[in-house]
KOLROKOL-843123 format. One record per residue (C-alpha): residue number from 1; residue in three letters; x negated, y, z. Coordinates in Angstrom, 3 decimals. Each point is the difference from the previous one (the first is absolute). Example, Ala and Ser with C-alpha at 12.3 -4.5 7.8 and 13.67 -1.06 7.14 Angstrom:
> 1_ALA_-12.300_-4.500_7.800
> 2_SER_-1.370_3.440_-0.660
end
This chain:
> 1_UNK_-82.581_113.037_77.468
> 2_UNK_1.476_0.362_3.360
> 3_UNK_0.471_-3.519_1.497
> 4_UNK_1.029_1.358_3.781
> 5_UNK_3.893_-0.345_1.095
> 6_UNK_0.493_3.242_1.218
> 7_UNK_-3.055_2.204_0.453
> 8_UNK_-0.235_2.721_-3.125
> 9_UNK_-3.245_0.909_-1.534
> 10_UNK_-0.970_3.814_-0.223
> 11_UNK_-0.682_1.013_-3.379
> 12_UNK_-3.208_-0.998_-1.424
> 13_UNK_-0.311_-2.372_2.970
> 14_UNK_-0.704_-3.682_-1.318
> 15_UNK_-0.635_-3.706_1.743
> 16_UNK_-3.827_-0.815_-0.457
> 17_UNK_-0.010_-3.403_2.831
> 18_UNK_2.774_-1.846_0.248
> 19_UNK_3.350_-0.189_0.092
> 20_UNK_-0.691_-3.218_2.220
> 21_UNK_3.583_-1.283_1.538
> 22_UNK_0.002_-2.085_3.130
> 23_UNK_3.159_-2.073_1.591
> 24_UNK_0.350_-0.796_3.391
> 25_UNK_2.448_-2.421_2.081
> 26_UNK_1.087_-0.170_3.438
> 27_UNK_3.127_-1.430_1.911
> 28_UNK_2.545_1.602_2.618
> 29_UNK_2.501_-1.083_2.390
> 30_UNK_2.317_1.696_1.532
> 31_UNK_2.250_-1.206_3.097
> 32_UNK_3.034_1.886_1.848
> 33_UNK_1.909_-1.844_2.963
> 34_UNK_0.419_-3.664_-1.303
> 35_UNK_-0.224_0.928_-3.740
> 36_UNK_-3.437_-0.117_-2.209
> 37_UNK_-1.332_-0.084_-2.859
> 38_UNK_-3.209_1.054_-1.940
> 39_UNK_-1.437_0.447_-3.675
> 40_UNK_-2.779_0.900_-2.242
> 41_UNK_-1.540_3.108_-1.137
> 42_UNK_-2.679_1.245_-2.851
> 43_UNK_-1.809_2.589_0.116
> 44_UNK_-1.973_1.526_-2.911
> 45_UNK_-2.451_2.736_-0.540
> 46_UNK_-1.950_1.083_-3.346
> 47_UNK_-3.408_1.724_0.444
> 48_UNK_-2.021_1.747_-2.393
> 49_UNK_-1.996_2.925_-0.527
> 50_UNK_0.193_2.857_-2.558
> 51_UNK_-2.427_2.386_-0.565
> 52_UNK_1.695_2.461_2.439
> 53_UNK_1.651_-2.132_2.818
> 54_UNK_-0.180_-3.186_1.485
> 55_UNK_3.973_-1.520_0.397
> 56_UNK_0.615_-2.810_2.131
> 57_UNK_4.232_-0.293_-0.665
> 58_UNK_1.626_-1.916_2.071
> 59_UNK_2.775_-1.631_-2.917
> 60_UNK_2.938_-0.138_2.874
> 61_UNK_-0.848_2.808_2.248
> 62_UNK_-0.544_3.050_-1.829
> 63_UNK_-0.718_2.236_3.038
> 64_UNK_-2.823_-2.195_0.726
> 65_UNK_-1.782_0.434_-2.832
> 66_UNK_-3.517_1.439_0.824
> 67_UNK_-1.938_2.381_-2.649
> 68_UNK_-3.218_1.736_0.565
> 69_UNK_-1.992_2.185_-2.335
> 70_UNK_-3.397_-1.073_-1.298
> 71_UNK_-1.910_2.637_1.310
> 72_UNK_1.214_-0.696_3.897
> 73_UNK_-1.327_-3.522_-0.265
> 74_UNK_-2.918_-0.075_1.981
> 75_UNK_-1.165_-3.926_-0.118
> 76_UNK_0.777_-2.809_-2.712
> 77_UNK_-0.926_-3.328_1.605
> 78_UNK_-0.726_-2.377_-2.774
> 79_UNK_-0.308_-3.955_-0.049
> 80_UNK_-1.313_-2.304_-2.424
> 81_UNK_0.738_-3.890_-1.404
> 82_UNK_0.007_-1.781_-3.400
> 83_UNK_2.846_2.117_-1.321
> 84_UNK_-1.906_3.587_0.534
> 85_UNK_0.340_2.849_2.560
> 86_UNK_3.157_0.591_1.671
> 87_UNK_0.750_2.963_2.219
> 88_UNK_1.370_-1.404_3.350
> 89_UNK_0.596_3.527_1.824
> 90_UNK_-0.446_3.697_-0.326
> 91_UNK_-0.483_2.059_3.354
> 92_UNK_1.095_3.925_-0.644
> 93_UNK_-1.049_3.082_1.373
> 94_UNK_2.837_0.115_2.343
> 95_UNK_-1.270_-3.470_1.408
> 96_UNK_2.875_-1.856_-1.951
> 97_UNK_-0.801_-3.363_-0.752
> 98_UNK_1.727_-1.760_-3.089
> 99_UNK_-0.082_-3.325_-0.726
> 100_UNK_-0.602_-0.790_-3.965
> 101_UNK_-0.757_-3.553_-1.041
> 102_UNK_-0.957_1.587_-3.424
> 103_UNK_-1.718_-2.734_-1.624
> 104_UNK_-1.629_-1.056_-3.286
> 105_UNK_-1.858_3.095_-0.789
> 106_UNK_-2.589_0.124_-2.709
> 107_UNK_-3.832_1.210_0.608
> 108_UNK_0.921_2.827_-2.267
> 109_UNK_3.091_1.004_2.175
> 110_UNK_-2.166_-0.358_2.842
> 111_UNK_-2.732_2.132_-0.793
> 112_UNK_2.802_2.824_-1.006
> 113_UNK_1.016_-0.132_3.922
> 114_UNK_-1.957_3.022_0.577
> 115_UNK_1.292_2.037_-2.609
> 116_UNK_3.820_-0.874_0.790
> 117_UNK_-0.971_0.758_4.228
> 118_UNK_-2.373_2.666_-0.555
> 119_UNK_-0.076_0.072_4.051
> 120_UNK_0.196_-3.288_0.902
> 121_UNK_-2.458_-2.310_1.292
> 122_UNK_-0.288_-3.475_-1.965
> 123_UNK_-0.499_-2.493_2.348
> 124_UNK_-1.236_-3.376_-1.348
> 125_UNK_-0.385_1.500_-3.650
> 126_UNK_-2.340_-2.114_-2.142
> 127_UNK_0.599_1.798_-3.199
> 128_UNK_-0.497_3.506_0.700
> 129_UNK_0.144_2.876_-2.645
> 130_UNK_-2.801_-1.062_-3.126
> 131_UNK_-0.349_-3.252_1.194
> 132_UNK_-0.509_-2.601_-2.968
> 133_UNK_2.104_-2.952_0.290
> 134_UNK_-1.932_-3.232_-1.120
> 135_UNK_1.500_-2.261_-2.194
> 136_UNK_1.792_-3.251_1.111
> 137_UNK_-1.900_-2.958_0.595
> 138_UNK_1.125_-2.187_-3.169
> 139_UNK_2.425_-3.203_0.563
> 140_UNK_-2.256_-3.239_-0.911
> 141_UNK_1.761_-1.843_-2.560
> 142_UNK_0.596_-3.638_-0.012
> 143_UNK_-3.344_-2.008_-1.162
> 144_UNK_0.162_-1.494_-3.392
> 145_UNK_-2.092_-2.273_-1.888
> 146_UNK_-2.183_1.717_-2.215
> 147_UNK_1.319_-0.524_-3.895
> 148_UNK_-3.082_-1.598_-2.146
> 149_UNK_-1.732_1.804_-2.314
> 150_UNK_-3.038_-0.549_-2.204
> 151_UNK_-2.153_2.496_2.132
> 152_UNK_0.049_2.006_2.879
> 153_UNK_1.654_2.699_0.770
> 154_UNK_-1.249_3.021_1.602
> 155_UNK_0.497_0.368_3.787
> 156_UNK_2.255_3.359_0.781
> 157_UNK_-1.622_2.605_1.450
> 158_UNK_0.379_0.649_3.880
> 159_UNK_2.436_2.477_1.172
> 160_UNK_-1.094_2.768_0.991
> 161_UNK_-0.758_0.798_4.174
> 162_UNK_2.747_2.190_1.341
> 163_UNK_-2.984_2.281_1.412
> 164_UNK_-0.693_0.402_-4.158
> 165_UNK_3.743_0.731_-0.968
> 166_UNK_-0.194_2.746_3.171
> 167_UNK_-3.563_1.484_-1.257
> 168_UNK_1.321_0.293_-3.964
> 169_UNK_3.268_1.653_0.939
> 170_UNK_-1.518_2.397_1.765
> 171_UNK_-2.477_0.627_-2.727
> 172_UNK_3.447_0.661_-2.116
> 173_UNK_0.407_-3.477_-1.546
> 174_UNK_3.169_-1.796_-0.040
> 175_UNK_0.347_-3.982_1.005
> 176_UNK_3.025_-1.411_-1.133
> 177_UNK_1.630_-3.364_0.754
> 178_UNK_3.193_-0.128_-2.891
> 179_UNK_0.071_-2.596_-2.168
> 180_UNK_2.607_2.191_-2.562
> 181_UNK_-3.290_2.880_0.099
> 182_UNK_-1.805_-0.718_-3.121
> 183_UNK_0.213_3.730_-1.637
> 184_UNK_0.225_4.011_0.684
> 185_UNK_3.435_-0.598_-1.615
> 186_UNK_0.909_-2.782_2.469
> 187_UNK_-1.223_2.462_2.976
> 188_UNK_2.602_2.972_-1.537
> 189_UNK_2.816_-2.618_0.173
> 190_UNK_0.249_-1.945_3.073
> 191_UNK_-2.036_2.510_2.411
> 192_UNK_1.464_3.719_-1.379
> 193_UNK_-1.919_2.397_1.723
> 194_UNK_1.855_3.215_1.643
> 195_UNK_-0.050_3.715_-2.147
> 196_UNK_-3.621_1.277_-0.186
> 197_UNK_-1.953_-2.938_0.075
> 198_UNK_-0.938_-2.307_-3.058
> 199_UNK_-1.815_-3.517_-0.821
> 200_UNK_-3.930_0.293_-1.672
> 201_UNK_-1.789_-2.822_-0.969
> 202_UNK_-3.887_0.305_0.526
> 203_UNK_-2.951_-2.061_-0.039
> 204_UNK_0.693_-1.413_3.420
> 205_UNK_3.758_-0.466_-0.811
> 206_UNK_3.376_1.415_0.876
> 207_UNK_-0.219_3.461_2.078
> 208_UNK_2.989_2.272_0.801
> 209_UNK_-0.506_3.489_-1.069
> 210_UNK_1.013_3.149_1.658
> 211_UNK_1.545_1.960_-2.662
> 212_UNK_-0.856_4.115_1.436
> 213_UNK_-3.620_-0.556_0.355
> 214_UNK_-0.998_-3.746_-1.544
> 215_UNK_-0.969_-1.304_3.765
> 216_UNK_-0.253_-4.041_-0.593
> 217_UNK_1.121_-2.520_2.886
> 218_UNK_-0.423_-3.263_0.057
> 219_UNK_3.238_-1.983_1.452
> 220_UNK_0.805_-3.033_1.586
> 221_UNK_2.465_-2.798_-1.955
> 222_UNK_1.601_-2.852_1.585
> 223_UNK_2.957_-1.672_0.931
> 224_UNK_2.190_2.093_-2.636
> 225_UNK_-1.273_3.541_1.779
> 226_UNK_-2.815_2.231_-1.428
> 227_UNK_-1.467_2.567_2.826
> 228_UNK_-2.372_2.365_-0.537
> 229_UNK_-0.840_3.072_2.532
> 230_UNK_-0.482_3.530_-0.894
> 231_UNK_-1.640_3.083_2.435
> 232_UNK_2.635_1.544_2.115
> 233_UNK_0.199_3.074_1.481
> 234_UNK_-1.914_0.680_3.881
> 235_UNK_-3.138_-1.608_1.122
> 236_UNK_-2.595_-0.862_-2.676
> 237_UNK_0.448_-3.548_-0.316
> 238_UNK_3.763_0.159_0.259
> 239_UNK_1.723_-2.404_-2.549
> 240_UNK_3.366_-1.171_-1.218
> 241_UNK_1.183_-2.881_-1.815
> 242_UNK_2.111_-0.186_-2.905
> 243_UNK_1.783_-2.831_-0.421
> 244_UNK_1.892_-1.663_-3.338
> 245_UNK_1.872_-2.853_-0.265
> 246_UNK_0.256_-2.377_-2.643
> 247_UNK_2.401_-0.013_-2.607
> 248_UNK_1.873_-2.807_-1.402
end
């Protein structure tokens, strides 16, 4: 869906980042022979990227609003903080310089920077294309008194290093951190996976399968996403992320 006031979409053009809005005020006055008087203003301008253009629209000024194509960005600079990656500029081959503020990205969109500026250097990027995201650190609950029993209870096991859940994945094994994920059946119906590519359930667990030639791939589940990356086209080692999102 197109969220932006004025600017159109091209067909088969759609938002991938974004549509971030962002308000600005600022006072005037205004004074002519012994008269004056002043006032407020707002400005507001929506920013987001599609996988064609980058549109910053400026909501009041239509003739400001500034659009540049994908492939004439040149640099992305990216910073980080507790809420993800955010894009704070984009410098363009014709040394424009646009000011984002595009915040809250996930380490999957991240890593898919690449792929949606195929000429564009990604400054800052921690998550770059195949990167494995680790799983959150878990919340400590509150400490309760232990409930008495006639014996005792086995200890839990550890949880597994993050070095481990990177080494497995890449050996095509899943790790997944869902409480509702108890069964293939559960997998089918909160994470459906896009045409071509299935669930399997093997020795080591839950795999996705490539449907035309049966290639396995371990993925990534957490925080209601599932992410799992797949050879792409170019240099051998080239790799692109597919991303699902969980169902309710």
């Amino acid at each position: 869906m197109n969220e932006f006031t004025h600017t159109k979409l091209q067909d088969g053009e759609k938002v991938v980042l974004g549509i971030m809005t962002f308000s600005s005020s600022g006072g005037f006055s205004l004074r002519f022979g012994n008269a004056s008087g002043g006032g407020s203003a707002t400005r507001t301008r929506k920013v987001g990227v599609t996988n064609r253009r980058v549109i910053v629209e400026q909501v009041g000024s239509p003739e400001q609003t500034q659009i540049v194509a994908n492939a004439d960005v040149r640099r992305v600079h990216l910073k980080h903080d507790k809420f993800g990656a955010k894009i704070e500029k984009i410098e363009t081959t014709r040394n424009q310089t646009l000011k984002l503020d595009l915040g809250g990205l996930h380490p999957i969109e991240e890593s898919r920077l690449n792929e949606l500026f195929p000429n564009a250097e990604i400054k800052g990027q921690k998550h770059g294309p195949g990167t494995v995201v680790a799983p959150p650190k878990p919340v400590k609950a509150p400490a309760r008194r232990p409930a008495k029993s006639a014996g005792k209870s086995a200890p839990k096991p550890p949880a597994p290093p993050v070095s481990d859940v990177f080494a497995a994945i890449a050996q095509g094994k899943s790790h997944i951190s869902d409480p509702d994920i108890e069964s293939l059946d559960d997998l089918k119906r909160y994470y459906p996976l896009p045409k071509g590519y299935v669930y399997q359930q093997t020795e080591d667990g839950f795999v996705v399968v490539r449907s035309k030639d049966e290639a396995k791939f371990g993925f990534l589940l957490e925080d209601g996403m599932l992410g799992f990356d797949i050879p792409a086209p170019g240099k051998p080692g080239n790799k692109r992320t597919i991303e699902v999102i969980k169902k309710g």
